[in-house]
PAMISE-83850 format. One line per field, with one value per atom (N, C-alpha, C, O): residue number from 1; atom name; y, z, x. Coordinates in Angstrom, 3 decimals, decimal comma. Atoms other than C-alpha are relative to their C-alpha. Layout:
REM residues N
k c(NUM  ...)
a c(CA  ...)
Y c(Y  ...)
Z c(Z  ...)
X c(X  ...)
//
This chain:
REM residues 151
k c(1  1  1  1  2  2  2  2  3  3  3  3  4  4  4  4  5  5  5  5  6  6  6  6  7  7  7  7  8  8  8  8  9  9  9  9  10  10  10  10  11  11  11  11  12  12  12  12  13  13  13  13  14  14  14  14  15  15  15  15  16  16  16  16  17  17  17  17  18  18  18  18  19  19  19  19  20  20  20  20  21  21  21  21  22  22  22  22  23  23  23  23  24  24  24  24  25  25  25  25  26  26  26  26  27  27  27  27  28  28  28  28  29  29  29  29  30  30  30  30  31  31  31  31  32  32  32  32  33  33  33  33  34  34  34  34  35  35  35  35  36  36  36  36  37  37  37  37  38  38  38  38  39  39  39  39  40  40  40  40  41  41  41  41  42  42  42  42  43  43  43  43  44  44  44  44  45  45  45  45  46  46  46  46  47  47  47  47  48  48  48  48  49  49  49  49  50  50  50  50  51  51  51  51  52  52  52  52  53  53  53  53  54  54  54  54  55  55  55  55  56  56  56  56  57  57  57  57  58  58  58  58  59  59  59  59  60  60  60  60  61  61  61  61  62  62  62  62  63  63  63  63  64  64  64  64  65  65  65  65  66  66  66  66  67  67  67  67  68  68  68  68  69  69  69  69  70  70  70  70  71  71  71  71  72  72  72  72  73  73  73  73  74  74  74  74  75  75  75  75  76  76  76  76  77  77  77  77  78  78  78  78  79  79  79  79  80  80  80  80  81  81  81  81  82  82  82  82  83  83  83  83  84  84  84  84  85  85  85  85  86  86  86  86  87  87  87  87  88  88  88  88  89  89  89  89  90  90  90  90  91  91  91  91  92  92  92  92  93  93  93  93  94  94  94  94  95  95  95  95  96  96  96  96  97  97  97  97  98  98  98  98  99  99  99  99  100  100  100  100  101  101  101  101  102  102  102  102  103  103  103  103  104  104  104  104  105  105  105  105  106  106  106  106  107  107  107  107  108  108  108  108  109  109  109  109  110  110  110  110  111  111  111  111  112  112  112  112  113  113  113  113  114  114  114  114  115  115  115  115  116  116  116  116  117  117  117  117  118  118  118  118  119  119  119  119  120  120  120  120  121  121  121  121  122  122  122  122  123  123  123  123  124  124  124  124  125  125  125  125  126  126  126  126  127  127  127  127  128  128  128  128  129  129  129  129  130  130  130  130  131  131  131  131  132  132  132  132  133  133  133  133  134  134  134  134  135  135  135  135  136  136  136  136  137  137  137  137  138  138  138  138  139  139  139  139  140  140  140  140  141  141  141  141  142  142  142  142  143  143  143  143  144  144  144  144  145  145  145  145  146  146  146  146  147  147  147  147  148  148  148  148  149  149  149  149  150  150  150  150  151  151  151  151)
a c(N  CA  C  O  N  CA  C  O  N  CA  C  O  N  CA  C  O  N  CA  C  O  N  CA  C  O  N  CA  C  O  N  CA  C  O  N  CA  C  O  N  CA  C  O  N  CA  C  O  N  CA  C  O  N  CA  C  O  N  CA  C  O  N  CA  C  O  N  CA  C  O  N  CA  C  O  N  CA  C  O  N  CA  C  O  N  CA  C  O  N  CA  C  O  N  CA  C  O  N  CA  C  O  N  CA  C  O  N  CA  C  O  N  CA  C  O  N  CA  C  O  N  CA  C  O  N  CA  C  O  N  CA  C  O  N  CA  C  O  N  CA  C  O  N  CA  C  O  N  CA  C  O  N  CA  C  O  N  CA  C  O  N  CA  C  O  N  CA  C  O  N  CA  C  O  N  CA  C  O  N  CA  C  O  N  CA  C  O  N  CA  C  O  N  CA  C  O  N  CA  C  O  N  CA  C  O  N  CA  C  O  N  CA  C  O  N  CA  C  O  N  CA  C  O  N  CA  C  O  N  CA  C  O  N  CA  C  O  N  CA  C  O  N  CA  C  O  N  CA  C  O  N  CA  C  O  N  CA  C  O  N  CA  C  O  N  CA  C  O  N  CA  C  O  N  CA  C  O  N  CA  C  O  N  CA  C  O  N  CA  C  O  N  CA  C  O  N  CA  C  O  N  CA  C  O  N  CA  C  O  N  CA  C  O  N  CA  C  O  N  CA  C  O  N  CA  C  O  N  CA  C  O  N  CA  C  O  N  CA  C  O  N  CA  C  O  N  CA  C  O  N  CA  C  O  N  CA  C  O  N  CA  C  O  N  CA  C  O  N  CA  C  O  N  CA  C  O  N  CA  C  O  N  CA  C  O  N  CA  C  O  N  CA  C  O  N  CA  C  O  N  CA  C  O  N  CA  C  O  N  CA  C  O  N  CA  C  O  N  CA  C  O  N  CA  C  O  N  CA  C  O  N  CA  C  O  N  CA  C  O  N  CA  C  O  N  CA  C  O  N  CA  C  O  N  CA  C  O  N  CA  C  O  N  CA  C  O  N  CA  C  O  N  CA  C  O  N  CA  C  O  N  CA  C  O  N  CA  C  O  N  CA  C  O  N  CA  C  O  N  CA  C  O  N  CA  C  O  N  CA  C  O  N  CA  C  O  N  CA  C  O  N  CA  C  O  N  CA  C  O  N  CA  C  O  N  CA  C  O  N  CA  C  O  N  CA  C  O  N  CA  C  O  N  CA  C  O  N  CA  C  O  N  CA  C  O  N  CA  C  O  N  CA  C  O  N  CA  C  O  N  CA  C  O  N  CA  C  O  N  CA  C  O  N  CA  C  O  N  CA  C  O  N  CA  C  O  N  CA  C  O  N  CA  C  O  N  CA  C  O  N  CA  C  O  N  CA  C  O  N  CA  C  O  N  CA  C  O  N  CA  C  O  N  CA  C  O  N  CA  C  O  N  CA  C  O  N  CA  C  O  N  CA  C  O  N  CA  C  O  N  CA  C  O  N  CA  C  O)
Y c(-0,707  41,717  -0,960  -2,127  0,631  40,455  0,257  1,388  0,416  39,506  0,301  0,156  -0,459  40,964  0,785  1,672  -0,851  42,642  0,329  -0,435  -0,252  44,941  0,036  0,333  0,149  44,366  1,779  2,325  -1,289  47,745  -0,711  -1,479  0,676  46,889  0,615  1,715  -0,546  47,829  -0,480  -1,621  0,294  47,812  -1,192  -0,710  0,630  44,789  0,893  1,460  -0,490  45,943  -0,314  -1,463  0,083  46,535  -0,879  -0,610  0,791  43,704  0,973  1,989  -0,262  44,532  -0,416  -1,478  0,734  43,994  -1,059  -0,602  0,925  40,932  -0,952  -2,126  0,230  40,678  -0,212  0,450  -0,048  39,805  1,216  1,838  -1,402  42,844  1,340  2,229  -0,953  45,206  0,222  -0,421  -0,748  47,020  1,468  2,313  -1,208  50,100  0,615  1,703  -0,256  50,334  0,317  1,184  0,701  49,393  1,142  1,782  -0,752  51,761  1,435  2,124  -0,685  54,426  0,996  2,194  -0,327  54,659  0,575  1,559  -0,998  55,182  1,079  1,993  -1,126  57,682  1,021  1,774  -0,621  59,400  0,918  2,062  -0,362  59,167  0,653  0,772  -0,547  60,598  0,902  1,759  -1,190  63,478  0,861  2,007  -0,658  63,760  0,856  2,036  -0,573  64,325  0,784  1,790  -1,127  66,190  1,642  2,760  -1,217  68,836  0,773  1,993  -0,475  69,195  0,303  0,758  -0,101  69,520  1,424  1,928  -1,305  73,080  0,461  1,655  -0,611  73,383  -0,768  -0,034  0,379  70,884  0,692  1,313  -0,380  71,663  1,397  1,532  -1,445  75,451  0,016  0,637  -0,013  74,725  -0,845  -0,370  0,374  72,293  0,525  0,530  -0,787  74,104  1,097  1,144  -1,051  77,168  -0,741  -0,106  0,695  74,472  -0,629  -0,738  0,669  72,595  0,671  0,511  -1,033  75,064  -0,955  -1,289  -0,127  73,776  -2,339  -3,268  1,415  70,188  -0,826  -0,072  0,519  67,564  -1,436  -2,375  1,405  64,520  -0,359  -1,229  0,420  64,808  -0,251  -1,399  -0,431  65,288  -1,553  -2,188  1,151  62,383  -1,454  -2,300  1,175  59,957  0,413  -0,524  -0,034  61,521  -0,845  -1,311  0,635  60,065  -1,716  -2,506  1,301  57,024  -0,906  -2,131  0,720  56,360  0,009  -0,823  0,491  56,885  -1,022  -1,981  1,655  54,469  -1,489  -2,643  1,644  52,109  -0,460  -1,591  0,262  52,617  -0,301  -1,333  0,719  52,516  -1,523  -2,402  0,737  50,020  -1,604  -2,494  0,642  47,650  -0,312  -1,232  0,296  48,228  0,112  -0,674  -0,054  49,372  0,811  0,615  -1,024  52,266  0,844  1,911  -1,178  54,137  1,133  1,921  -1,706  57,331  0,398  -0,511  -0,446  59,184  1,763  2,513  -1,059  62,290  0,310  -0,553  0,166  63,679  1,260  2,470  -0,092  64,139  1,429  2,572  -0,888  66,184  1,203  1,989  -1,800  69,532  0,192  1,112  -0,770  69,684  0,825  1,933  -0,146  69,401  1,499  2,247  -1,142  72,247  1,034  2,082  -1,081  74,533  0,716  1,793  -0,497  74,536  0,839  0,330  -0,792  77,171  -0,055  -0,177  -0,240  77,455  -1,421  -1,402  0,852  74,086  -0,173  -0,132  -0,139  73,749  -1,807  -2,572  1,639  70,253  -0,361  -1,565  0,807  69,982  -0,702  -1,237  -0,157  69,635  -1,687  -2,299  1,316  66,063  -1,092  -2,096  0,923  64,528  0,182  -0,799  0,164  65,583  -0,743  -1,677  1,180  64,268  -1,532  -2,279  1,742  60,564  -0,022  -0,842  0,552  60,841  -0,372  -1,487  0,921  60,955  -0,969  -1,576  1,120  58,492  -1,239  -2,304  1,169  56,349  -0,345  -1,525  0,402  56,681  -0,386  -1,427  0,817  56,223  -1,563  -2,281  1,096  52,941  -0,922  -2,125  0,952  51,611  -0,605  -1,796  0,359  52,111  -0,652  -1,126  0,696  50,835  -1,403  -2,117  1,578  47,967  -1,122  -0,748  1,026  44,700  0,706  1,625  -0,557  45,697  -0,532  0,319  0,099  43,938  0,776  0,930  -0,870  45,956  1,239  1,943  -1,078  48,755  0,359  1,152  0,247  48,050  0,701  1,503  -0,026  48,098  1,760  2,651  -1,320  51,184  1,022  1,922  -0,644  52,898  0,324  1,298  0,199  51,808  1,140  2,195  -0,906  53,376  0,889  1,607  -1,590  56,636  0,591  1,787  -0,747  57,103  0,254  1,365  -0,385  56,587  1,425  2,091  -1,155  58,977  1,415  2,478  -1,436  61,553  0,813  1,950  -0,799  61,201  0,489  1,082  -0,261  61,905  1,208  2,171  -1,442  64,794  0,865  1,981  -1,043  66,310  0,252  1,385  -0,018  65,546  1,136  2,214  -0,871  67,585  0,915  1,521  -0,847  70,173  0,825  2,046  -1,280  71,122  -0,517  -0,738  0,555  69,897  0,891  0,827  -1,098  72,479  -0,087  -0,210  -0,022  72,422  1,268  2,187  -1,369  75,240  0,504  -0,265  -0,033  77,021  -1,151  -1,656  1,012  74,513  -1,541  -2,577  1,420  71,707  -0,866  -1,995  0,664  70,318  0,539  1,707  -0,381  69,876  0,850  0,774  -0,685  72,481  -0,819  -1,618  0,981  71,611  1,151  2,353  0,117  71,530  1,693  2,346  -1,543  75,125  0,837  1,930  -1,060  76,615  0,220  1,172  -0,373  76,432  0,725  1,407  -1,211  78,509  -0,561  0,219)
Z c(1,024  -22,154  -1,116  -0,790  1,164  -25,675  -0,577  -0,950  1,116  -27,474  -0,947  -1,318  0,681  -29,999  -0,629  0,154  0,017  -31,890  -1,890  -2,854  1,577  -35,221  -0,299  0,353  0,708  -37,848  -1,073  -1,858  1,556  -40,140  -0,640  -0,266  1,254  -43,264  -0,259  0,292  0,079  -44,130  -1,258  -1,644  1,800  -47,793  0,438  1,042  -0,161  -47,610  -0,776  -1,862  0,351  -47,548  -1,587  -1,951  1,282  -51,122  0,378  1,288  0,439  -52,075  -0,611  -1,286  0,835  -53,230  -1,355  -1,643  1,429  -56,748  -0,381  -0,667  0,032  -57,020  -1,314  -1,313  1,552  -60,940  -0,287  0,479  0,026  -62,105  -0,518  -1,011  0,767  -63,288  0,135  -0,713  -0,660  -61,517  1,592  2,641  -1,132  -59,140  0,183  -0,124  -0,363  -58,065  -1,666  -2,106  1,383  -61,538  -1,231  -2,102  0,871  -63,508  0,270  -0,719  -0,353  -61,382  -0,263  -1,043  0,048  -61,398  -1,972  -2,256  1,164  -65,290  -0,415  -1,044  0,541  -65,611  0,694  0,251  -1,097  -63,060  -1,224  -1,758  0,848  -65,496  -1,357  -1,795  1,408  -68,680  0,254  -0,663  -0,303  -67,096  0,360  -0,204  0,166  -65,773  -1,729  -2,171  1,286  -69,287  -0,337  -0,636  0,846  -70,410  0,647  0,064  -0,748  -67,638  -0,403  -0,656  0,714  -68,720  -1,111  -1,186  1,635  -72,345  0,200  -0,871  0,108  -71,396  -0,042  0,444  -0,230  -71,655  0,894  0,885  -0,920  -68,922  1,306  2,088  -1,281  -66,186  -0,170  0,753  -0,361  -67,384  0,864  1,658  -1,025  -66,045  1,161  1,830  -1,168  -62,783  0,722  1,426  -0,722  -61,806  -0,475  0,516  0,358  -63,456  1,105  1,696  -1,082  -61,122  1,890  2,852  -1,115  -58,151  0,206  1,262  -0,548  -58,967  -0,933  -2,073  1,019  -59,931  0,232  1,309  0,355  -61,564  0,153  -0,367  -0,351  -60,115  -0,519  -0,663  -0,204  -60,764  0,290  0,228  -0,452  -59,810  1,778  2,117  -1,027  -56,292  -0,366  -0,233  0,196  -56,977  -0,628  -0,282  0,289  -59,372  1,274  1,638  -1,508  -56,323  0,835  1,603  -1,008  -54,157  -0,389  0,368  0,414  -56,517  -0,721  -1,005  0,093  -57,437  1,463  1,584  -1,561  -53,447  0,397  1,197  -0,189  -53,453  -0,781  -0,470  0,655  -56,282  0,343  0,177  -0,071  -55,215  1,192  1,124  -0,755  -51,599  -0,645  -0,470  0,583  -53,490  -0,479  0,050  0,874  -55,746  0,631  0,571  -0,251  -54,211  1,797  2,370  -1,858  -49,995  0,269  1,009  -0,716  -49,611  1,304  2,098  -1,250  -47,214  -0,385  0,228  0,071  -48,914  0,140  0,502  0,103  -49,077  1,619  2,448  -1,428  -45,726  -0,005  0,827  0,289  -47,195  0,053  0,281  -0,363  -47,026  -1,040  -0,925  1,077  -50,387  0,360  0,073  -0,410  -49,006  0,218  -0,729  -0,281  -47,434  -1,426  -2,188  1,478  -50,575  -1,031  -1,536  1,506  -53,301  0,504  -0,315  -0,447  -50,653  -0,382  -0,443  -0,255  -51,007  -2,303  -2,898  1,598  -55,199  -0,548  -1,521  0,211  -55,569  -1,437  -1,558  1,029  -59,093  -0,743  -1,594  0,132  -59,607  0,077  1,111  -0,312  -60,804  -0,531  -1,206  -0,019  -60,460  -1,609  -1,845  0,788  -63,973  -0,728  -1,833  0,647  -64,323  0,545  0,267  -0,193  -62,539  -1,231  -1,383  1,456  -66,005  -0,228  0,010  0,840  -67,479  0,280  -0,350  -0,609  -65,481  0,380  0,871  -0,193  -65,076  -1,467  -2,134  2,262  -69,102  -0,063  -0,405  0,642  -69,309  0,925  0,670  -0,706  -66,401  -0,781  -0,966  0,934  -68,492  -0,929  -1,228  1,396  -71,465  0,593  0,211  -0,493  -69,673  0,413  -0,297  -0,306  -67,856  -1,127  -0,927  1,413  -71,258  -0,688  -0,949  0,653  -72,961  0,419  -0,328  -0,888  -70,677  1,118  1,895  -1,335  -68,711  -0,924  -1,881  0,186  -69,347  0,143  0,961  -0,455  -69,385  1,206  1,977  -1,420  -66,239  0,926  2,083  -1,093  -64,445  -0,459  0,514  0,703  -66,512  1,563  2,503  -0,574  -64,773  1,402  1,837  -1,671  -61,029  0,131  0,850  -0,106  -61,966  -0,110  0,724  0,515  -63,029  0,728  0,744  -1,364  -60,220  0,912  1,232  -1,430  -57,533  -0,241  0,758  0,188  -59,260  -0,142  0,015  0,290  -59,993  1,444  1,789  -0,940  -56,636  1,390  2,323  -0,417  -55,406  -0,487  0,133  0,391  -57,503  0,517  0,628  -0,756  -56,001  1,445  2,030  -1,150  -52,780  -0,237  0,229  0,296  -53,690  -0,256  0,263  1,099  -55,915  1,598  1,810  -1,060  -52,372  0,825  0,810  -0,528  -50,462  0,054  1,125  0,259  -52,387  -0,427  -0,336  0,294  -53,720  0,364  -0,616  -0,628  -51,772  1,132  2,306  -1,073  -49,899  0,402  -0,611  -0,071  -48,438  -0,115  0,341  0,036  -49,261  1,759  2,702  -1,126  -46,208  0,258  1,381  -0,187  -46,487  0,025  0,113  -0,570  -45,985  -1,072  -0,688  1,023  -49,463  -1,074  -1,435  1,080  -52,124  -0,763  -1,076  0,865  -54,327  -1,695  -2,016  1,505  -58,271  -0,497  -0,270  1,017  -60,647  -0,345  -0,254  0,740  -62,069  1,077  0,915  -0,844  -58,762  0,739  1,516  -0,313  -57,909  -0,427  -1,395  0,142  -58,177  -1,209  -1,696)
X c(-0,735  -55,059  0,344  0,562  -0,389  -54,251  1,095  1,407  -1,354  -51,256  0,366  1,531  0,012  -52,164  1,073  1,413  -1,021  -49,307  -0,201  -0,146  -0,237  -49,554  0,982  1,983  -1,080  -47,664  0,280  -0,494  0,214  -46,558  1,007  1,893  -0,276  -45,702  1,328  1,349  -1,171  -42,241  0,458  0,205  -0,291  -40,882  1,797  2,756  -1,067  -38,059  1,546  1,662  -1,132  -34,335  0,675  0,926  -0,799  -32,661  1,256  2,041  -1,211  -30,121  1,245  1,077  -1,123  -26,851  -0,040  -0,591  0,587  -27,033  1,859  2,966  -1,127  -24,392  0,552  0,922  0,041  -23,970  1,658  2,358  -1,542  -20,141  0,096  -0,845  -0,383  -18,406  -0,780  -0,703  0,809  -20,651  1,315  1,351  -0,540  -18,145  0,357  -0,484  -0,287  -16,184  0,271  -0,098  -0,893  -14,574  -1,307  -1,244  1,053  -17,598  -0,909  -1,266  0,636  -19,707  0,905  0,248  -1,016  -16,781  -0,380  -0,384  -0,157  -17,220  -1,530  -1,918  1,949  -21,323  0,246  -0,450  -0,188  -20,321  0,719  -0,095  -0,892  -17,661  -0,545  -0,424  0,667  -19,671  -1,827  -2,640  1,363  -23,042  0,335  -0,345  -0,311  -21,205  0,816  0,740  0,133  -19,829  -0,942  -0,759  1,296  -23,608  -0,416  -0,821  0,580  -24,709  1,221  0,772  -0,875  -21,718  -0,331  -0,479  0,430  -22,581  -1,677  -2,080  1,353  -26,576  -0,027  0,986  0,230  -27,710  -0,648  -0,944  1,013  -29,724  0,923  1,528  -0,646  -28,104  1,819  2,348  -1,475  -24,080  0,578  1,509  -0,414  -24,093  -0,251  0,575  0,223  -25,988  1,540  2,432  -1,562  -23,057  0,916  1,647  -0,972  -20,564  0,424  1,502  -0,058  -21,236  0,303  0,736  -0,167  -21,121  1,208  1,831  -1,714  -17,804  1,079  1,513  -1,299  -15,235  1,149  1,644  -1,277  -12,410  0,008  -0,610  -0,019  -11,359  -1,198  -2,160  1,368  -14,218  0,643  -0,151  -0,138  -12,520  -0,874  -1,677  0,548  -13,331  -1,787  -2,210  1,759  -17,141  -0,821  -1,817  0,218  -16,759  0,130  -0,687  -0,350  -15,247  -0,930  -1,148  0,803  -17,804  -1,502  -2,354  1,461  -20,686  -0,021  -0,921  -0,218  -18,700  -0,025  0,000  0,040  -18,817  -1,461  -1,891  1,693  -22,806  -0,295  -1,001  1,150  -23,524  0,496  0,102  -0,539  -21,251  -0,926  -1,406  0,962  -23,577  -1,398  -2,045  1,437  -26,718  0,134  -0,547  -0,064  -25,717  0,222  -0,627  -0,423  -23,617  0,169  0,752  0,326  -24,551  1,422  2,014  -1,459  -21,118  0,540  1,460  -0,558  -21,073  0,666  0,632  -0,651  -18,829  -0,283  0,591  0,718  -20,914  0,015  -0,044  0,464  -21,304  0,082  0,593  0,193  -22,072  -2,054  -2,901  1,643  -25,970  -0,525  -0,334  0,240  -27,600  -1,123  -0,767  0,706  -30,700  0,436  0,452  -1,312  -28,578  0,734  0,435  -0,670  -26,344  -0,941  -0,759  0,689  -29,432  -0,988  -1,522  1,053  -31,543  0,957  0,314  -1,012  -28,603  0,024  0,036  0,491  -29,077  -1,237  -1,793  0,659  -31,407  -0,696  -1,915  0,401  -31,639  -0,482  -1,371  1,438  -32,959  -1,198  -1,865  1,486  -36,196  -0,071  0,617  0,998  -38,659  0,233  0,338  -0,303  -38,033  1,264  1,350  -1,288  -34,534  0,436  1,467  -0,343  -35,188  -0,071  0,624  0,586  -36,838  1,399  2,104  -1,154  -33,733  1,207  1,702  -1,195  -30,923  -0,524  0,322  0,366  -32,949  0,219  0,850  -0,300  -32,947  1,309  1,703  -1,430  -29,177  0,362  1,402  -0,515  -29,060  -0,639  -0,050  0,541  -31,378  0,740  0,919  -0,725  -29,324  1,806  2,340  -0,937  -26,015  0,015  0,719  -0,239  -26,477  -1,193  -1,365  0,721  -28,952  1,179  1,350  -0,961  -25,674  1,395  2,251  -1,272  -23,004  -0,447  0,188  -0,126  -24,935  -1,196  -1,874  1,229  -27,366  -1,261  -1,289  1,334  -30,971  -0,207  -0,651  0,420  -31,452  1,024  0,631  -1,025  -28,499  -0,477  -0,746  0,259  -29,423  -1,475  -1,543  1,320  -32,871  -0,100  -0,926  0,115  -31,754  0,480  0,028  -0,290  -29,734  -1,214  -1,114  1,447  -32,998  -1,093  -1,846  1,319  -35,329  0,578  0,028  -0,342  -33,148  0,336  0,290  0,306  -32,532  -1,243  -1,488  1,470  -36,018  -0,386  -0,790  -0,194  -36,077  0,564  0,117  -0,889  -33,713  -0,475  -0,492  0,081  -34,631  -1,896  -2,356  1,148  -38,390  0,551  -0,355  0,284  -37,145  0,790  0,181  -0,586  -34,989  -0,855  -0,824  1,030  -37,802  -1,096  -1,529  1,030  -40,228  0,870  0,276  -1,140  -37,243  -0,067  -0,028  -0,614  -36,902  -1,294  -1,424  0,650  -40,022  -1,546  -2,257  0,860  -42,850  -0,631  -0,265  1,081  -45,262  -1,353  -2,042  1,350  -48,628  -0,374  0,306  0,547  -50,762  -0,552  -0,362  0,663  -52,589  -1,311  -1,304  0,520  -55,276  0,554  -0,105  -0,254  -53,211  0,187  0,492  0,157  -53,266  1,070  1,213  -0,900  -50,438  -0,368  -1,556  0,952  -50,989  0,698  1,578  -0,190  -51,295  1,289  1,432  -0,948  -48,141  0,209  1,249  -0,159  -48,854  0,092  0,635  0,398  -49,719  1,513  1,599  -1,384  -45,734  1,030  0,693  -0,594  -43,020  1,134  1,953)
//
């Protein structure tokens, strides 16, 4: 018998991003001013609107406790992004372009391009796996179907 042992390749664990002045507070505020924009948008402000009646602080602390987990490997989050975003119906695949735009333009305008940067990677991130989640079907043959052929 041989010794042999495969290796699978495994994408190395995300760093904390360990920049000064990158914290709860810091994160707290792109958080603040991106739900600003997502409010005023015409297409994303009514979908959450109809989702967080009234209050929005909590909602805000609930997404200032994910980026601080994305961001900063904190743990705070222990909520589960997938179940919430399946439960939004009236989201459609393109409404992801739009909310990475004002996330682009939020942390362009509030961080370093290289923090800006990290912020950027791991939403693009995020929002592929949401978008895979949510709207991701095989046809009967087994094969993604194309762009137009969805609902």
């Amino acid at each position: 018998m041989s010794n042999l042992r495969i290796e699978t390749a495994r994408p190395k664990p995300e760093e904390p991003l360990a920049t000064e002045g990158v914290d709860r507070a810091f994160i707290g505020g792109i958080v603040g001013d991106f739900y600003t924009r997502v409010r005023k948008d015409e297409g994303l402000g009514p979908i959450f609107a109809r989702h967080i009646a009234g209050d929005w602080e909590p909602h805000l602390q609930k997404m200032t406790d994910f980026w601080c987990s994305v961001i900063l490997k904190s743990g705070e989050y222990q909520g589960r992004p997938v179940p919430a975003h399946l439960k939004l119906k009236e989201v459609r695949e393109s409404d992801f372009a739009v909310w990475l735009g004002l996330f682009r333009q939020t942390v362009q305008d509030r961080c370093s391009p290289e923090v800006a940067g990290v912020f950027i990677d791991r939403a693009e991130r995020i929002a592929r796996s949401l978008q895979l989640a949510m709207f991701f079907t095989l046809d009967a043959a087994g094969k993604e179907p194309a762009d137009h052929d969805r609902k």
